[in-house]
C-alpha positions as CSV (number, residue, x, y, z in Angstrom):
1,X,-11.8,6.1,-15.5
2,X,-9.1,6.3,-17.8
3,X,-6.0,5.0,-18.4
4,X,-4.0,7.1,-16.7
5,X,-6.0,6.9,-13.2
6,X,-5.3,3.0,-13.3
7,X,-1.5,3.6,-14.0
8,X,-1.8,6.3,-10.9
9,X,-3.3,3.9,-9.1
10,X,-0.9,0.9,-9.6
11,X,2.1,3.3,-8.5
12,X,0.5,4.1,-5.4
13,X,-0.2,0.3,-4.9
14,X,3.4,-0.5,-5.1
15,X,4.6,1.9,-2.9
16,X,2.5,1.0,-0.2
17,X,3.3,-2.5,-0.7
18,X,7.1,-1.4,-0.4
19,X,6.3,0.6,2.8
20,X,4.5,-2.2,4.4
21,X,7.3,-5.4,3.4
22,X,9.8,-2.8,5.3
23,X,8.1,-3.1,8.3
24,X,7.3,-5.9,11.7
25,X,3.4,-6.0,10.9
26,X,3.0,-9.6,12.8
27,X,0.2,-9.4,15.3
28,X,-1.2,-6.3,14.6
29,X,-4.0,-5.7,13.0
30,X,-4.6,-3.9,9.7
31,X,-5.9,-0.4,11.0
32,X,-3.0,-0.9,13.7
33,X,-0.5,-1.1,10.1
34,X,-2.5,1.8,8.4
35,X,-1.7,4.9,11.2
C-alpha cells in the first residue's frame, strides 16, 4: 500500500467515528450500528 491508501483510510476512519458518536448505540449490537 502506499501512502496515500493509509491517508484514505484514516479519513474514512474518522468519519465513521463522527457518524457513530452522533448517534444512541447503547444496547445494540455492532451489526445492529452498521445498517
Amino acid at each position: 500500500m502506499q501512502l496515500e491508501d493509509y491517508i484514505k483510510a484514516g479519513k474514512i476512519a474518522t468519519e465513521v467515528r463522527e457518524l457513530v458518536r452522533k448517534r444512541n448505540c447503547v444496547g445494540k449490537t455492532i451489526y445492529e450500528i452498521c445498517e
